[in-house]
C-alpha positions in Angstrom: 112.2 40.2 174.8 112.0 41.1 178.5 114.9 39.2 180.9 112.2 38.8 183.6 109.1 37.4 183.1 106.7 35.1 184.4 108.0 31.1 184.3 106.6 30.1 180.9 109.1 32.9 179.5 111.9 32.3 181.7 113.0 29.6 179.4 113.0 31.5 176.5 115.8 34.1 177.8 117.3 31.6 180.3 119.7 30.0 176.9 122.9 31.7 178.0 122.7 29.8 181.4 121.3 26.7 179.5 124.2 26.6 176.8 126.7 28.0 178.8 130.1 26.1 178.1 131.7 25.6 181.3 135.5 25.9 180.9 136.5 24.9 184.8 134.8 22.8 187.4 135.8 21.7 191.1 134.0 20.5 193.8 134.5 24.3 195.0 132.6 26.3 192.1 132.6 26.4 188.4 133.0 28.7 185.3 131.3 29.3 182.2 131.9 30.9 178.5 128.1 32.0 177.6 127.4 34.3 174.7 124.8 35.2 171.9 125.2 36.1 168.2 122.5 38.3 166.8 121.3 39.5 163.7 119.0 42.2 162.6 117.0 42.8 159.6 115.1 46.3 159.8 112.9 48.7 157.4 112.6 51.7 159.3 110.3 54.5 158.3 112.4 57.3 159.0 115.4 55.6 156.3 112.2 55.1 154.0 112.3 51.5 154.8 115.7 50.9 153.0 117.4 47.4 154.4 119.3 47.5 156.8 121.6 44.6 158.3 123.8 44.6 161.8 124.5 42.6 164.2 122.1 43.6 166.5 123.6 43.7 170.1 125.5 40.4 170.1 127.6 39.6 173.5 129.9 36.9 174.8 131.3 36.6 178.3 132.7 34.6 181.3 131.1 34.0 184.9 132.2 32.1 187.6 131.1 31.3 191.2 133.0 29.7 194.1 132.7 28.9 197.4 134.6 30.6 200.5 133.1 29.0 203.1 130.0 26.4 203.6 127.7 29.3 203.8 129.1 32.2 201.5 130.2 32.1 197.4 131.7 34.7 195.7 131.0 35.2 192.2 132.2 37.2 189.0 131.3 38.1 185.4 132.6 39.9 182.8 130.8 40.3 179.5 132.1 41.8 176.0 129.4 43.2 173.6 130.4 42.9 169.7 128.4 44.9 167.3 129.8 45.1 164.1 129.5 49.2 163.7 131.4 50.4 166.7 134.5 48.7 169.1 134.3 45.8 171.4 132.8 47.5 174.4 132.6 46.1 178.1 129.1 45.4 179.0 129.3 44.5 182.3 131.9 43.4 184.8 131.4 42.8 188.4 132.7 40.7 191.5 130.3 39.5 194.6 129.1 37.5 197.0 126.0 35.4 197.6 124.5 33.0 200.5 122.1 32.9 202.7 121.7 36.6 203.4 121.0 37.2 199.7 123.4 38.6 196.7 125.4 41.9 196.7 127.0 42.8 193.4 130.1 45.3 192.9 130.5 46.9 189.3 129.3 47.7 186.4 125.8 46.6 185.9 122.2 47.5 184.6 120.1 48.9 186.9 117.7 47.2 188.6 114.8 48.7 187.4 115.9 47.6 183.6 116.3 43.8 185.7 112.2 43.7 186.5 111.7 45.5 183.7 107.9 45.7 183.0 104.9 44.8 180.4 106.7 45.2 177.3 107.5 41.3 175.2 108.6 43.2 172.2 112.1 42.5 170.4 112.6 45.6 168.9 110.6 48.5 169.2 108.4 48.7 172.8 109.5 49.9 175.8 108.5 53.6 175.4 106.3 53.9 178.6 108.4 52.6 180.7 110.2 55.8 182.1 113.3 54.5 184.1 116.1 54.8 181.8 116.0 58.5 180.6 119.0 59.8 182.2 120.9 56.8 182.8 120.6 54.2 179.6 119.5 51.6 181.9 122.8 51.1 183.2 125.5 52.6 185.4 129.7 52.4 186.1 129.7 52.3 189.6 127.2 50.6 191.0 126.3 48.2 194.3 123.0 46.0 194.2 121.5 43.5 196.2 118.5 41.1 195.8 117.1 38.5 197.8 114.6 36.0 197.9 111.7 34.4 200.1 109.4 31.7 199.0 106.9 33.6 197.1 108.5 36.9 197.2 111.7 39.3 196.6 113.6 42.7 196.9 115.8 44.4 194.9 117.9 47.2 195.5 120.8 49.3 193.7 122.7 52.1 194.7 125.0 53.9 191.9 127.8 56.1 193.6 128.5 59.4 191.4 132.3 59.1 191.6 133.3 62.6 192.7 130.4 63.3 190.2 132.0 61.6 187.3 128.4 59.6 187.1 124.9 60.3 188.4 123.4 59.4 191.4 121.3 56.4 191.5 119.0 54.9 194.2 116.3 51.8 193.4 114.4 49.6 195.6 111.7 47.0 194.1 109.8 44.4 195.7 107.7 41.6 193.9 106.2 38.1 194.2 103.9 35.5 193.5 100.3 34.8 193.9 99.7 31.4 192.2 99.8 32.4 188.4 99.9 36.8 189.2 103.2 38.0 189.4 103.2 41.4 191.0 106.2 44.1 191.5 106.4 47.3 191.9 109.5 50.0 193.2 110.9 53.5 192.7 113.9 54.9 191.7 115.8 58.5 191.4 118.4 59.3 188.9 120.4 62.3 189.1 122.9 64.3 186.9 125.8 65.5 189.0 127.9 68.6 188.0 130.6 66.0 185.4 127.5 64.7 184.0 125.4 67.5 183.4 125.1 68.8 179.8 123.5 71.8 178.0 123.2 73.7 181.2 120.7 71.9 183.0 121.6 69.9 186.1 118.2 66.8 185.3 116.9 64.9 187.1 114.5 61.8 187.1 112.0 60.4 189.8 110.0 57.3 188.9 107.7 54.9 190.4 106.1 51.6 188.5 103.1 49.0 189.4 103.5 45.5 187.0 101.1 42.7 187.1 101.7 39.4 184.9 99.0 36.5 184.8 99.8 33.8 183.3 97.0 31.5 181.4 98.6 27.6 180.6 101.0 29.0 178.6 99.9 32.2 177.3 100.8 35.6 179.2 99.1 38.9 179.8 101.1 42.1 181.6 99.9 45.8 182.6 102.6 48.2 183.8 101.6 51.6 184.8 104.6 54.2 185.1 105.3 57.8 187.0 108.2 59.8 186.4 108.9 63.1 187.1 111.8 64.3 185.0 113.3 68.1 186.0 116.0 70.6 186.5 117.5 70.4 189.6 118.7 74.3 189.7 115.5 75.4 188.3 111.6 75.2 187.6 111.2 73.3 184.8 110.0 69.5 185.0 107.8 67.3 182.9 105.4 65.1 184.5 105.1 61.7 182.6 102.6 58.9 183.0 102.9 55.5 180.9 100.9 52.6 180.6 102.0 49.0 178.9 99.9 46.1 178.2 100.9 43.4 176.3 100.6 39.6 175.9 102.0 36.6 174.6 100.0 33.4 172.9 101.8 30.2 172.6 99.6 28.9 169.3 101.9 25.6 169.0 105.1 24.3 171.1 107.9 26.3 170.0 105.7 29.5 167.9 103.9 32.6 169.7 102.2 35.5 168.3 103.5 38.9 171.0 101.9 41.9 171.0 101.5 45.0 173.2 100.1 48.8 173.2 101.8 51.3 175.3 101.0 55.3 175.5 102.8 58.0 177.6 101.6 61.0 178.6 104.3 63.9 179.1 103.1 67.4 180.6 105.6 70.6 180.6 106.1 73.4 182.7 108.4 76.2 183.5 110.1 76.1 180.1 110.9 79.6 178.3 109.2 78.9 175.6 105.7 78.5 177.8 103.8 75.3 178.7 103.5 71.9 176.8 101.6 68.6 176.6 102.9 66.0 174.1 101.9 62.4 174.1 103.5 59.1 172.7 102.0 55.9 171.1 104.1 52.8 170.1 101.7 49.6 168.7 103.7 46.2 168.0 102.6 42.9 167.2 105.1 39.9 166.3 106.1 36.5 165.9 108.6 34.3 167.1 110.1 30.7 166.4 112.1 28.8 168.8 113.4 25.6 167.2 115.3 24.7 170.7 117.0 27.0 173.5 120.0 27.4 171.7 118.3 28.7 168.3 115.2 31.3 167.0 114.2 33.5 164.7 111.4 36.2 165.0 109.8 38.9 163.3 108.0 42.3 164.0 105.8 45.3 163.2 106.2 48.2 165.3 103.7 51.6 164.7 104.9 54.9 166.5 102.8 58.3 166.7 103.9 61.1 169.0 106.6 62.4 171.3 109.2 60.2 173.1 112.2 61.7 175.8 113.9 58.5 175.1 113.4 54.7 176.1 115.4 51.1 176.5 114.3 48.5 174.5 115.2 45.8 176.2 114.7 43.7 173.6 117.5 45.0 171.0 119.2 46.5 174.0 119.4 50.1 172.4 118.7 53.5 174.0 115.9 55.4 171.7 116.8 58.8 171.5 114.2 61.6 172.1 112.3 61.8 168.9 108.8 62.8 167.5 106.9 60.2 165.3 104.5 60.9 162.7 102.5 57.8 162.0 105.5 55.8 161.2 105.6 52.5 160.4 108.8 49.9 161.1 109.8 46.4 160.3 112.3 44.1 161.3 113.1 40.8 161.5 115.9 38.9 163.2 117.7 35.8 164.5 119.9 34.4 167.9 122.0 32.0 168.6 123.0 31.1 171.7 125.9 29.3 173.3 
């Protein structure tokens, strides 16, 4: 699921601060040994629903905060992800400082538009119409972001330096808050290939805008997201104007069970191509179910239907980049577990 949503789902995603182990502890800050072991159970359509069985994107790590002065900590984290079909990779890894002026984070990072995210509850395959993360797999190397909060509202901001174009240049700024039980946020963003980055002789890159609203009902949940993004070539004509809209919900039937589902459809228009104009459009329907025996434990499964064109997506929910791919009516199934620490 989503890291960001409304407070009845904070807790559900909140276990790796809730388990945490802390290893060290002074009256001057603290650190902690967090992780999560996953495992994924899939049927996909296009491997003619043969089993499959990973690890999913399990992750462990280390964070730590102290304090420098009586008004100003600086903090820390590094995090390992350990999927059983490729090497221990480095997630993240960052140093900071927070207070009373907000937080400012130095490293590598996800952006900040894959932090708020948007209507999409899925665990495995939604996330299609959310058009941030095309050029940049929802995260960059070198990247500097801030946030800070008010009473009912906050701002976000990231900036990704290209590193004598080694990575792209990235620029985000969101701003959201609180109306009794209607969370709003909304922000824009620009990715751009530089001349180390760019492949296949086109120079990309994306523009985007987004508009979320969550209400939550007792403890049931409801979200819309709209999306704009302009993906094009930089030295030339060619661009593709997408729109996307996500809704989706959540209904808590007992305590620890909910029944998730959401509907999302983009809508990608193409011009200046050689090979003349285009329109394609995407559909991706999931419904699910998940079972949380405490914060440290659940299992969950899902359907996911796809029909259409996609230029590529993060699901945030098995944290994996979708490639760009054409669907035709396909139908996928998976099923999977956490544990948290």
């Amino acid at each position: 699921m989503k890291k960001t949503l409304l407070a009845l789902a904070v807790a559900s995603v909140a276990a790796t601060s809730v388990n945490a182990a802390e290893i060290y502890k002074s009256e001057d800050g603290s650190v902690e040994f967090y992780g999560q072991l996953r495992q994924e159970l899939k049927f996909l359509d296009n491997n003619d629903h043969d089993a499959t069985l990973s690890s999913g994107s399990s992750r462990t790590g280390v964070k730590g905060q102290y304090a420098i002065s009586d008004s100003v900590d600086v903090l820390g984290l590094v995090e390992l992800g350990i999927r059983d079909n490729t090497d221990v990779n480095v997630r993240q890894h960052y140093v900071g400082f927070a207070g009373d002026f907000g937080t400012i984070k130095f490293g590598k990072q996800w952006t900040t538009s894959d932090d708020v995210y948007g209507a999409d509850y899925s665990y495995f395959f939604g996330g299609s119409a959310l058009r941030y993360s095309t050029l940049n797999g929802a995260q960059h190397e070198s990247q500097i972001k801030y946030t800070i909060d008010f009473d009912n509202l906050w701002v976000k901001a990231g900036w990704g330096l290209n590193d004598s174009d080694t990575e792209n240049d990235l620029y985000e700024l969101y701003v959201g808050g609180n109306v009794g039980d209607l969370a709003l946020h909304g922000g824009v963003g620009y990715t751009g290939e530089t001349a180390g980055t760019a492949t296949g002789g086109f120079e990309l890159e994306n523009t985007y805008a987004e508009f979320t609203a969550e209400y939550g009902i007792g403890a049931h949940l409801i979200g819309f997201t709209y999306y704009w993004a302009e993906l094009a070539n930089q030295n030339g004509s060619e661009k593709i104007d997408e729109n996307g809209i996500s809704i989706a919900g959540i209904f808590q039937m007992m305590e620890k069970t909910a029944l998730y589902g959401g509907y999302e459809y983009t809508k990608q228009d193409a011009s200046g191509f050689a090979f003349g104009n285009g329109d394609e459009d995407g559909t991706v329907i999931y419904v699910g179910v998940e079972h949380k025996f405490n914060s440290w434990a659940r299992v969950y499964g899902e359907y996911g239907y796809g029909d259409g064109t996609t230029l590529g997506y993060n699901n945030q929910g098995s944290d994996s980049q979708v490639d760009p791919q054409m669907a035709d009516a396909e139908s996928n199934f998976a099923v999977g577990a956490r544990f948290y620490w």
